[in-house]
Residue frames as qw, qx, qy, qz and C-alpha x, y, z in Angstrom:
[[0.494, -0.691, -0.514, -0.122, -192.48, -263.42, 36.09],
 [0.198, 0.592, -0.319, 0.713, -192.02, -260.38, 38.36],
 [0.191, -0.177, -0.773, 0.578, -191.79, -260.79, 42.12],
 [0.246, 0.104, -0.019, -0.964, -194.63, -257.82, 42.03],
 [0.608, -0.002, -0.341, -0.717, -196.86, -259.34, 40.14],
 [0.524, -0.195, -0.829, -0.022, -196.78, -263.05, 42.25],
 [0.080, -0.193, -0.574, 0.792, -197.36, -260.51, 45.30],
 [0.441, -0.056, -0.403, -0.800, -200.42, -258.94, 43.11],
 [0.676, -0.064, -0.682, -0.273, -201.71, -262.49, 43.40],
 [0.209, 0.138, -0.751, 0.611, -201.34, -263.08, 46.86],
 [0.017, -0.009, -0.193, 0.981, -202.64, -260.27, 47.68],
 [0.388, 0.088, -0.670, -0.626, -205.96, -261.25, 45.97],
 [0.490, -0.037, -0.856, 0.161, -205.80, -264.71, 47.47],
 [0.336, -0.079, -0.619, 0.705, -205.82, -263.08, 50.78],
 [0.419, 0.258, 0.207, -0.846, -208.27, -259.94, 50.93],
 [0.280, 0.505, 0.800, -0.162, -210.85, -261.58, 48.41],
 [0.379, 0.815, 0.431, -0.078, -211.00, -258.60, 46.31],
 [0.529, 0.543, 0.024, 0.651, -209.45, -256.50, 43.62],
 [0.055, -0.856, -0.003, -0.513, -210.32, -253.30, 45.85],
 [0.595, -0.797, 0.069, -0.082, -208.62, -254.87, 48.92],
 [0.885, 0.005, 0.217, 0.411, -205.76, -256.40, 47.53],
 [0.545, 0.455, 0.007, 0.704, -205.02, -252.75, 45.62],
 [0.575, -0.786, -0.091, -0.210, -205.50, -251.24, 49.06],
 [0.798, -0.406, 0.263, 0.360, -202.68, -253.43, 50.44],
 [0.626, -0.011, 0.312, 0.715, -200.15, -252.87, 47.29],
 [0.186, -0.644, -0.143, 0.728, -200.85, -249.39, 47.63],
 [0.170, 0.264, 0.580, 0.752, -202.45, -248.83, 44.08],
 [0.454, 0.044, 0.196, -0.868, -205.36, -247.39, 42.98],
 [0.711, 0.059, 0.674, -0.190, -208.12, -249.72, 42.22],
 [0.730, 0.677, 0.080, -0.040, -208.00, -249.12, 38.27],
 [0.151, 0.787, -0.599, 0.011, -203.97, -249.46, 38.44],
 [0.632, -0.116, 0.696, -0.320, -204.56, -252.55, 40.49],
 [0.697, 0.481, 0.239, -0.475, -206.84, -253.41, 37.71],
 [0.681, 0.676, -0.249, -0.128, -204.61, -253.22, 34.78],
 [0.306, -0.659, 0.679, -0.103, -201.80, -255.22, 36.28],
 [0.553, -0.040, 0.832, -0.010, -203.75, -258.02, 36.87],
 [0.839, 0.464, 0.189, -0.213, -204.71, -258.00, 33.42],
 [0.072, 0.752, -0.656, -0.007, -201.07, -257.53, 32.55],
 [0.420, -0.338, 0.839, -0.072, -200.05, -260.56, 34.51],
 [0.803, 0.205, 0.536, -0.162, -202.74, -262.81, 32.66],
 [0.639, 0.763, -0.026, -0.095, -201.31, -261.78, 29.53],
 [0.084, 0.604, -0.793, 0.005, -197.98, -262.60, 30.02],
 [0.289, -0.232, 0.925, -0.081, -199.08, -265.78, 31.40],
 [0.283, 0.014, -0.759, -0.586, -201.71, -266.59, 28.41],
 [0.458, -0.527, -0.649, -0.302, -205.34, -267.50, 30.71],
 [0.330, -0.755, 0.075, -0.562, -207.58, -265.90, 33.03],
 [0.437, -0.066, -0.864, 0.240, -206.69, -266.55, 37.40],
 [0.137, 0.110, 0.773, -0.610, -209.06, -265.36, 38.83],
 [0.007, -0.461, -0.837, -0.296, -212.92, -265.83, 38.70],
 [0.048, 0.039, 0.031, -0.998, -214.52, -262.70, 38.37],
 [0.472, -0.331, -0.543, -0.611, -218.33, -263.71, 38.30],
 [0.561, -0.541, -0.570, 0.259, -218.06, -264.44, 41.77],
 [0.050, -0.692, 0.261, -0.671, -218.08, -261.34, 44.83],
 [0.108, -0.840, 0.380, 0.371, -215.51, -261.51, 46.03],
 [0.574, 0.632, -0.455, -0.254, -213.41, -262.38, 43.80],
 [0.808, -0.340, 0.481, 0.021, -212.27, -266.25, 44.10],
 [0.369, -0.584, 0.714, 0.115, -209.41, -268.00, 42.61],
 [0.794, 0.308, -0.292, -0.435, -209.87, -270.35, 39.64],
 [0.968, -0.195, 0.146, 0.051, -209.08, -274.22, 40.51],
 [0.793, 0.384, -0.125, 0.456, -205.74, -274.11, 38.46],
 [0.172, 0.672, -0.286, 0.662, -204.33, -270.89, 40.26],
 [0.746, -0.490, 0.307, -0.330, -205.86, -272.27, 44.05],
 [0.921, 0.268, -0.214, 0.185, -203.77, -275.47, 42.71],
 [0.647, 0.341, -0.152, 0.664, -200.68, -273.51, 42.48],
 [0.270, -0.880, 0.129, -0.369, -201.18, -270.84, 45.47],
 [0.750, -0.622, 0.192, 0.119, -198.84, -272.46, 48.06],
 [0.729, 0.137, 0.226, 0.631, -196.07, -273.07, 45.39],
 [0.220, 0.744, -0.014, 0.631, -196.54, -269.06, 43.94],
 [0.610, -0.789, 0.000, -0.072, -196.40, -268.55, 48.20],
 [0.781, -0.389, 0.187, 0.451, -192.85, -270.55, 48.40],
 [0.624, 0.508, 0.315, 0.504, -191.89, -268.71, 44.86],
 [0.033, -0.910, -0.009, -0.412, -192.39, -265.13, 46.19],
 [0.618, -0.761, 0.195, 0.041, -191.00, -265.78, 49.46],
 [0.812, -0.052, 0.303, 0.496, -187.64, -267.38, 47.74],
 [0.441, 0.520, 0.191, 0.707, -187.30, -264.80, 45.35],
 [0.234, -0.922, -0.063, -0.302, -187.60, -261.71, 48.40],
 [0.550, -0.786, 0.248, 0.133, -185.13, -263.24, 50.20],
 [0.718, 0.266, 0.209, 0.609, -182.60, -263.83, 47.03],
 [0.370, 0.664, -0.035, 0.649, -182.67, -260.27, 46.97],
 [0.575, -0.786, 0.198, -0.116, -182.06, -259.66, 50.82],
 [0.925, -0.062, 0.264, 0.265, -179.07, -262.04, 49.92],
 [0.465, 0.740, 0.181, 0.451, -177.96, -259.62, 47.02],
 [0.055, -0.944, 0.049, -0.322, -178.33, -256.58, 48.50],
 [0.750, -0.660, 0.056, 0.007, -176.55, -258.30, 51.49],
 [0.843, -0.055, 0.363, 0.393, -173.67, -259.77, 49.60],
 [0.257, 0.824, -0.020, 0.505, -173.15, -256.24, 47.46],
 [0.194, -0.930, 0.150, -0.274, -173.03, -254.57, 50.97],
 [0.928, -0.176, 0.147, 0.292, -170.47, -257.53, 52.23],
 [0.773, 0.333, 0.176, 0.510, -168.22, -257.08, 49.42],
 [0.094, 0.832, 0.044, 0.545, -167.93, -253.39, 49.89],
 [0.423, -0.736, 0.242, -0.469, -167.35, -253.94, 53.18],
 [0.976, -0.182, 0.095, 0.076, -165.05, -256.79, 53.65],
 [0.045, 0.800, -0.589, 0.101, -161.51, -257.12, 54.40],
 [0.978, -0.051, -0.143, 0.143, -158.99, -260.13, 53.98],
 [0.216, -0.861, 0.446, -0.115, -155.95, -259.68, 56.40],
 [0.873, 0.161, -0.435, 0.152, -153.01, -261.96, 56.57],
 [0.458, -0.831, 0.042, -0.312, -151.35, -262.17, 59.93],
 [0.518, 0.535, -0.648, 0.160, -148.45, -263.47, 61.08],
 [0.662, -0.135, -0.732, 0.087, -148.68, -266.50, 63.23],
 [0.482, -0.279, -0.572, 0.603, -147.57, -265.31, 66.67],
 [0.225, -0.041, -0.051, -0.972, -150.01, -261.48, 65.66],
 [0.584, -0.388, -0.386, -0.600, -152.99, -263.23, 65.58],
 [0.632, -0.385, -0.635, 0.224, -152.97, -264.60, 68.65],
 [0.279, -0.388, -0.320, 0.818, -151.61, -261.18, 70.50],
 [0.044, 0.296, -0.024, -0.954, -151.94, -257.82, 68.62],
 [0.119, 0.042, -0.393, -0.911, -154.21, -258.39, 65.75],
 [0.086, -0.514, -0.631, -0.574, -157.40, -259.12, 67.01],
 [0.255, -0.524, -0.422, 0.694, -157.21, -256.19, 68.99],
 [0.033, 0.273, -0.309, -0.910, -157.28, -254.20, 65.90],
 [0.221, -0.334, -0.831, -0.386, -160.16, -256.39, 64.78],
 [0.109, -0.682, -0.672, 0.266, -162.06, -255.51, 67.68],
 [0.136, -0.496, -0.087, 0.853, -161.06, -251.63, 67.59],
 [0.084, 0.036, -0.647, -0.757, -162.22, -251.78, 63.67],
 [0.074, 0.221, 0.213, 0.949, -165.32, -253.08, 64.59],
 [0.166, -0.623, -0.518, 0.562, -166.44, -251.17, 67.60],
 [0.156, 0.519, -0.121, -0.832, -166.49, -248.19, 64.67],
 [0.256, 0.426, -0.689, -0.528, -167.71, -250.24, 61.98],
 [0.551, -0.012, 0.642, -0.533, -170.48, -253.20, 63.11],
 [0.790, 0.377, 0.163, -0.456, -170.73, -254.24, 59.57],
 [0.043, -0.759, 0.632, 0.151, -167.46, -255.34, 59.04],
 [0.999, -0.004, -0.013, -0.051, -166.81, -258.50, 57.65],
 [0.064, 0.785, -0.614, 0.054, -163.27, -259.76, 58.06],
 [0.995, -0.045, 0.005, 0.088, -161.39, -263.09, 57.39],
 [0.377, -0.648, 0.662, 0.028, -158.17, -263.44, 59.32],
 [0.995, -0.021, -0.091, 0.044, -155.76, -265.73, 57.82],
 [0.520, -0.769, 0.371, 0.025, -153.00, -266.86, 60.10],
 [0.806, 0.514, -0.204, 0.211, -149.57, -267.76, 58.07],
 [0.666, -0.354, 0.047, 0.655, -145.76, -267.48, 58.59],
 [0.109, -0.747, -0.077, 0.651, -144.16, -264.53, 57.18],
 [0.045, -0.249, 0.714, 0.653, -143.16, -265.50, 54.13],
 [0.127, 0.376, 0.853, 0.340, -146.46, -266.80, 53.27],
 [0.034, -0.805, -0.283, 0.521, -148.39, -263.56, 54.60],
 [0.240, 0.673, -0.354, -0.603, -146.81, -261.75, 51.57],
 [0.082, 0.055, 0.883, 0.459, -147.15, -264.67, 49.36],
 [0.101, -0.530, -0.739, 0.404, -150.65, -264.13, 50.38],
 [0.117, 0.809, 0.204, -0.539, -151.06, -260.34, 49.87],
 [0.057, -0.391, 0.544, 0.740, -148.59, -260.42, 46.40],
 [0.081, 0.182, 0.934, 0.295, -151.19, -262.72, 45.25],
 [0.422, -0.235, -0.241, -0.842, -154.06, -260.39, 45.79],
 [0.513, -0.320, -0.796, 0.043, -155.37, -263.20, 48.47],
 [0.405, -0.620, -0.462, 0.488, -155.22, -260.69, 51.28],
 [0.080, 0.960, 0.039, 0.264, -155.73, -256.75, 51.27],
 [0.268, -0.836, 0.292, -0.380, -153.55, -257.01, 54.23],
 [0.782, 0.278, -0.521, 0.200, -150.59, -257.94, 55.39],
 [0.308, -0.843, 0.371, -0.240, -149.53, -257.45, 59.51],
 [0.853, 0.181, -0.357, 0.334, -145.76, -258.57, 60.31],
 [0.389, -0.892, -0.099, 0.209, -143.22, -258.19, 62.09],
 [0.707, 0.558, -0.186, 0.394, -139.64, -257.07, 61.16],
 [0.785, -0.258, -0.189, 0.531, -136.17, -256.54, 62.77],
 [0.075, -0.895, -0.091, 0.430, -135.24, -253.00, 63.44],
 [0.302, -0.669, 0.411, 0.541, -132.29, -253.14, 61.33],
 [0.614, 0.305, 0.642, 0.344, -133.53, -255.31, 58.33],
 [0.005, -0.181, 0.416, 0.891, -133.35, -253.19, 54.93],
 [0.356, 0.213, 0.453, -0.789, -136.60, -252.44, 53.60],
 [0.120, -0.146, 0.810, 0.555, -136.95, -255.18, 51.19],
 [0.167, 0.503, 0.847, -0.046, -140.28, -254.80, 51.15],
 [0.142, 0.699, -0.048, -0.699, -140.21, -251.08, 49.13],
 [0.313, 0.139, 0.669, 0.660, -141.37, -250.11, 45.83],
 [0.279, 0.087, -0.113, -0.949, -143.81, -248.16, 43.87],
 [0.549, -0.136, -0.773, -0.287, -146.24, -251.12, 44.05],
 [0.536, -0.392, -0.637, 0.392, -146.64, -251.40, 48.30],
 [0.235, -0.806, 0.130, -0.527, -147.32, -249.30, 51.29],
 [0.624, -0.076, -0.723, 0.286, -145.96, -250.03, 54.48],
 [0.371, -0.739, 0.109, -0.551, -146.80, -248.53, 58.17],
 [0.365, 0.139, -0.736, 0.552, -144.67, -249.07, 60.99],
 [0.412, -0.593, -0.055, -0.689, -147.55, -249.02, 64.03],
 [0.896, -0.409, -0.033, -0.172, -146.60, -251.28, 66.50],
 [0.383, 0.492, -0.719, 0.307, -143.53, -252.74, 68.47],
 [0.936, -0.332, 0.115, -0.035, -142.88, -256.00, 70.81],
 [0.496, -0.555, 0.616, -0.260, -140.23, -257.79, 72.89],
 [0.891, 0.041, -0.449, 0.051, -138.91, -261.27, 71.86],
 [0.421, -0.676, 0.430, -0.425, -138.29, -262.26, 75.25],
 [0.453, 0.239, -0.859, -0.003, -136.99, -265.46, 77.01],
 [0.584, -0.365, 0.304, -0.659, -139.51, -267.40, 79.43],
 [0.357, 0.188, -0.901, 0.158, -139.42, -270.39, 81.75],
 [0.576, -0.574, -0.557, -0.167, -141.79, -272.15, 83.90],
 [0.733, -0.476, -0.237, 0.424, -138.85, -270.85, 86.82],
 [0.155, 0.965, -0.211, 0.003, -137.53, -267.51, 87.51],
 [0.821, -0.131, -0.061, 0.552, -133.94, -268.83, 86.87],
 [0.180, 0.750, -0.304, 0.559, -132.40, -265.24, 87.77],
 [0.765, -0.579, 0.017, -0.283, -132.26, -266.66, 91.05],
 [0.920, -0.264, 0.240, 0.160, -130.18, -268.92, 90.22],
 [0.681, 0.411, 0.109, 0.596, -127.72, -267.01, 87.83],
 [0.239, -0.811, -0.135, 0.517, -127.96, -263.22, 88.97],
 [0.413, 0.812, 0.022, -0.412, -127.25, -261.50, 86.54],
 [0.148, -0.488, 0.763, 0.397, -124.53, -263.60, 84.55],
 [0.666, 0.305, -0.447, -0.514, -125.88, -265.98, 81.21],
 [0.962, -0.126, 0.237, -0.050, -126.43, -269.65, 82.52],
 [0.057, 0.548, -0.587, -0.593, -123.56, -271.84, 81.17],
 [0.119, 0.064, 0.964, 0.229, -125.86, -274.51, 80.33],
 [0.459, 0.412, 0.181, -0.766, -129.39, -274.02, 78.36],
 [0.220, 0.249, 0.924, 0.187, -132.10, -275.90, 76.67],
 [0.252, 0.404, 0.162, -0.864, -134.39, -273.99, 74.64],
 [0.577, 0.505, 0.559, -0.316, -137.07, -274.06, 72.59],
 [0.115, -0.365, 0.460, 0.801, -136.05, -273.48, 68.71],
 [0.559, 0.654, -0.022, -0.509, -137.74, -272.11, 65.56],
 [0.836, 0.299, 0.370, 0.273, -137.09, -273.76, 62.04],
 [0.410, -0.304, 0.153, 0.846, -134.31, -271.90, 60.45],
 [0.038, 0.277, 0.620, 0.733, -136.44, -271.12, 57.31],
 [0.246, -0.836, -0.489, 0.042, -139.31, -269.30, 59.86],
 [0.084, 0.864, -0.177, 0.465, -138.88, -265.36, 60.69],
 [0.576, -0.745, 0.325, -0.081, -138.24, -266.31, 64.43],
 [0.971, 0.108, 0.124, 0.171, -135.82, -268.58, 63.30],
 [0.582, 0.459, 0.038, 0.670, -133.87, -266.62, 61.65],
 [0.230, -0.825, 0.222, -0.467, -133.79, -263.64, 64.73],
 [0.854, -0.515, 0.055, 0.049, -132.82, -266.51, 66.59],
 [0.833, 0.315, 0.046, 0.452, -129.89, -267.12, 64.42],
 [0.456, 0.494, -0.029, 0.740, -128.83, -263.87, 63.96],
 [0.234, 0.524, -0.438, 0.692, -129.60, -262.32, 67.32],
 [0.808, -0.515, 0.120, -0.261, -130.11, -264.43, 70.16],
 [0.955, -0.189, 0.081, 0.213, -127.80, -267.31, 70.03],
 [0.528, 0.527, -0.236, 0.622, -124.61, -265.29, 68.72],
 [0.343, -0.735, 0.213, -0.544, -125.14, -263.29, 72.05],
 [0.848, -0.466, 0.235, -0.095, -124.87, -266.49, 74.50],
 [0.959, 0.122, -0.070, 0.248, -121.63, -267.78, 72.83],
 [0.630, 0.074, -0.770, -0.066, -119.33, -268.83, 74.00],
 [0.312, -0.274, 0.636, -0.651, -120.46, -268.54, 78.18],
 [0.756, 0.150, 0.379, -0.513, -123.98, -270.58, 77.60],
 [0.110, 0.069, 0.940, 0.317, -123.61, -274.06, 75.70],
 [0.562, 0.291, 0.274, -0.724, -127.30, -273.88, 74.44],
 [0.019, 0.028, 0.951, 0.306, -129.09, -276.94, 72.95],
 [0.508, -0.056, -0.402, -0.760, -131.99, -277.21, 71.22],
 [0.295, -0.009, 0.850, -0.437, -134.29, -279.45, 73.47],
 [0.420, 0.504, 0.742, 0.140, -137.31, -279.37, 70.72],
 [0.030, -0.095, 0.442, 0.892, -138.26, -277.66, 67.72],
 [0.267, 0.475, 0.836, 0.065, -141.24, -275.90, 66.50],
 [0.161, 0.363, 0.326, 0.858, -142.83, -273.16, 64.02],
 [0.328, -0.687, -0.512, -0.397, -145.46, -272.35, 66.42],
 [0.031, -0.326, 0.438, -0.837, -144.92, -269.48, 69.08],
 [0.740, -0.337, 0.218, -0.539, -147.84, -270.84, 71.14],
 [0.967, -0.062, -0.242, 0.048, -146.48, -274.41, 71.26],
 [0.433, 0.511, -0.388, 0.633, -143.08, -272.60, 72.31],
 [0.482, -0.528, 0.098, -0.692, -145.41, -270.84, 74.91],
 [0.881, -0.351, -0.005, -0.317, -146.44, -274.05, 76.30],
 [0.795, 0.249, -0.338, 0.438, -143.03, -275.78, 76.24],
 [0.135, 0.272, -0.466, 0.831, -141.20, -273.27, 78.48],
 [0.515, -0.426, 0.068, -0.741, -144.42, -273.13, 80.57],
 [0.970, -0.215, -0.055, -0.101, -144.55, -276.70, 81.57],
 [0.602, -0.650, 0.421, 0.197, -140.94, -276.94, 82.17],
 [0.911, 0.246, 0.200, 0.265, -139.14, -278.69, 78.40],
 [0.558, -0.084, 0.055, 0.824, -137.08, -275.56, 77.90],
 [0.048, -0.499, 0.024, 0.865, -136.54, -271.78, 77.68],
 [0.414, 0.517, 0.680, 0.314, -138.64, -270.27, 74.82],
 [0.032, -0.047, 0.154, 0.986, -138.08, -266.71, 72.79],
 [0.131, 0.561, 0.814, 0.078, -141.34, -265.48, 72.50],
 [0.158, 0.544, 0.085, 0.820, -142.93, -262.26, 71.70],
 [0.086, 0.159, -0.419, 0.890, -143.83, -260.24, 74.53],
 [0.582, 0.007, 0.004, -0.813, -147.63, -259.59, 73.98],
 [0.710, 0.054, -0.568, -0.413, -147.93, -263.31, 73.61],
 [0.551, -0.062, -0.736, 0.389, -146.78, -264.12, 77.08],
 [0.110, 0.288, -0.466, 0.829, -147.78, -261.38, 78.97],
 [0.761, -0.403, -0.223, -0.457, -150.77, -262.95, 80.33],
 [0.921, -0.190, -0.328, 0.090, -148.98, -265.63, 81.95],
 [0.483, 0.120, -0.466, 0.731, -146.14, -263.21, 83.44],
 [0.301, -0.446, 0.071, -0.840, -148.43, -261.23, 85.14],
 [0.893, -0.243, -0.310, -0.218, -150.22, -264.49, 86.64],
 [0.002, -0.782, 0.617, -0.090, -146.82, -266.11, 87.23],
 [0.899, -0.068, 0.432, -0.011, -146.79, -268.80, 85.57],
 [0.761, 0.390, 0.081, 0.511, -144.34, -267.88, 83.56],
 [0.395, -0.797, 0.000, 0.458, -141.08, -265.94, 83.89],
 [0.351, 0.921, -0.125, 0.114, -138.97, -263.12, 81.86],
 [0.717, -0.373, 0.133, 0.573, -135.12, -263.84, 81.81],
 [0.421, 0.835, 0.015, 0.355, -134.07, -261.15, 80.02],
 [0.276, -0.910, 0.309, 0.014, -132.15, -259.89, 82.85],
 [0.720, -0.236, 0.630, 0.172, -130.13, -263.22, 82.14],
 [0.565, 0.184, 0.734, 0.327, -130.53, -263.95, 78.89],
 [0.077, -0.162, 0.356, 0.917, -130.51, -261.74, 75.39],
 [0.368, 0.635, 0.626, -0.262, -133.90, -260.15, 73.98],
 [0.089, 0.152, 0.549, 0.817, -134.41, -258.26, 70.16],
 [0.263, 0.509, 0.235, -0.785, -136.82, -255.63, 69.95],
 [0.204, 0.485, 0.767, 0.367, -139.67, -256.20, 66.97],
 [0.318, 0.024, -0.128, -0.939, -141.34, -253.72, 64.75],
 [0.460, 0.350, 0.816, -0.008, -144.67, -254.44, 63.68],
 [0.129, 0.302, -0.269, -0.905, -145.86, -253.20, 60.45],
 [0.652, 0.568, 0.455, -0.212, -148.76, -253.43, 57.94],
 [0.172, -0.347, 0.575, 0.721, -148.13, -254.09, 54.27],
 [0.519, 0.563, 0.581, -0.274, -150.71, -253.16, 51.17],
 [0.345, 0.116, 0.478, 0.799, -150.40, -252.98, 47.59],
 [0.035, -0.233, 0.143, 0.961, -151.20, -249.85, 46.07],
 [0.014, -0.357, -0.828, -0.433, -154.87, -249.32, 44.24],
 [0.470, -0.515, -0.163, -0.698, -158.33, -248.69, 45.07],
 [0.050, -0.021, 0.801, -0.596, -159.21, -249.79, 48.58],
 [0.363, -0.666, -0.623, -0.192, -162.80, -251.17, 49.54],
 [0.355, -0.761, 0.084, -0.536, -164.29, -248.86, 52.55],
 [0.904, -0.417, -0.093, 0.008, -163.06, -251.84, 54.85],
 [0.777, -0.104, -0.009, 0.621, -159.49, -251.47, 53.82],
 [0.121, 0.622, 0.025, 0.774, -159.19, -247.78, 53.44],
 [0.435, -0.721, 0.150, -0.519, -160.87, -247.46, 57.33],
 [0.887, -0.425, 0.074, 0.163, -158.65, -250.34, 58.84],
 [0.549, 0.442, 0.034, 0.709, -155.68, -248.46, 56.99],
 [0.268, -0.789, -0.294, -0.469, -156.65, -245.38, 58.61],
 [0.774, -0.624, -0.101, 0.041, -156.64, -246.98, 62.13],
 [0.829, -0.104, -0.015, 0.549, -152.95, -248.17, 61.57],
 [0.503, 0.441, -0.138, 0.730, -151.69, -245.31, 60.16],
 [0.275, -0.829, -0.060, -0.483, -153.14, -243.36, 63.45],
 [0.902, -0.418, 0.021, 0.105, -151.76, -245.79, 65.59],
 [0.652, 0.573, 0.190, 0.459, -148.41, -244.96, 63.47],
 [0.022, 0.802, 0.019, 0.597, -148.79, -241.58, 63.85],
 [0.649, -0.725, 0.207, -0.102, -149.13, -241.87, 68.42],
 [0.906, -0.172, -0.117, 0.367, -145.96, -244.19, 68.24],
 [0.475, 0.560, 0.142, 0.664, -144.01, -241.06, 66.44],
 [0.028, -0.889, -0.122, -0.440, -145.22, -238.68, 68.32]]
């Protein structure tokens, strides 16, 4: 049964006559004509009663008007659903983000994508770093946005990946208190801070270049642990201890001042930020949110 031909019927239902019904579905009246004889033949007896003017509905087909009513209408919007879900798919992008990006940088780039783009679909999923590229090796995510250490080797080259360097941020130290006051420009010798899990990226920048920097002037102890740069955020903000964070993720609250920058005191590590995408065909979503980055890219360079 074609969607057409329960509209035919409707149609019918509604005007009362062959000649108004092929009026409405924009036939002629002898095209009109042979349809509905079509239709009865496929479906093996006459519906409508043709000895009457206008034409009226035979008891079995008046029966079944309000069902062929829900039938047409279910089957118009399956294909509004289709068409919809074709134009989706074509137009959809899975990003992976790294934990302390999605909160600052990356849905700025969401919005910037789409203020050009209004059909975008996009599903953000927020990970650590190591899962973000578990994530994208797995084909789970088109996209990958991270950050990396200026000096790391590019273990993340091959003939299989792209990579764009379009962004850069500030792991910074912040405290509910401006404790340069109280140090001036020399490294506390006592400090409580906020620590990463070793096996997290920030972790491991902590290791290798924060805490080598304060030894041996600053005794620094771990006062509490956690993988989450916003729970860090809030720790050093309420007073439990100092907390590296990235730059773009605090700078709301240093501007406010409710939260202070020791850097002058206390050691900070410049972050890249980069997108990573395996090689292929690109939907239109990833090919124009590729684009963006690599323009963005392109201004840092210049």
């Amino acid at each position: 049964m074609r969607l057409e031909w329960l509209e035919d019927i409707l149609a019918i239902a509604e005007t009362g006559s062959f000649s108004g019904a092929a009026e409405r579905r924009r036939l002629t009246q002898s095209a009109f004509s042979r349809r509905v004889q079509q239709i009865e033949e496929f479906i093996g007896v006459e519906l409508f009663d043709r000895s009457h003017k206008p034409v009226q509905l035979r008891p079995t087909t008046l029966a079944q008007s309000g069902q062929i009513e829900q039938i047409a209408a279910a089957m118009q919007q399956l294909i509004v659903d289709l068409r919809r879900g074709d134009r989706i798919a074509s137009n959809r992008i899975i990003i992976a983000s790294q934990h302390s990006l999605t909160t600052s940088l990356t849905p700025q780039i969401i919005k910037n994508m789409s203020k050009k783009d209004g059909d975008v679909h996009v599903r953000l999923r927020s990970a650590n770093r190591d899962e973000c590229l578990a994530l994208l090796l797995s084909r789970q995510a088109d996209i990958a946005i991270l950050y990396r250490l200026l000096d790391d080797s590019n273990e993340l080259s091959g003939d299989f990946l792209e990579t764009i360097e379009f962004g850069s941020d500030l792991l910074i130290p912040v405290f509910a208190e401006d404790l340069t006051q109280l140090y001036g420009a020399s490294y506390p010798t006592d400090l409580l801070y906020i620590a990463y899990p070793a096996d997290v990226f920030l972790g491991e920048v902590m290791a290798r270049k924060i805490l080598p920097l304060l030894q041996p002037v600053t005794l620094a102890s771990a006062k509490a642990e956690t993988a989450l740069t916003l729970a860090a955020l809030e720790m050093a903000a309420v007073g439990v201890g100092v907390a590296w964070v990235p730059k773009s993720l605090a700078q709301d609250r240093l501007q406010s001042g409710r939260l202070f920058d020791l850097s002058q005191i206390l050691p900070s590590c410049e972050l890249q930020v980069r997108a990573v995408r395996i090689q292929g065909k690109p939907s239109a979503a990833e090919a124009a949110l590729w684009a963006q980055l690599l323009d963005l890219g392109s201004k840092r360079s210049a």
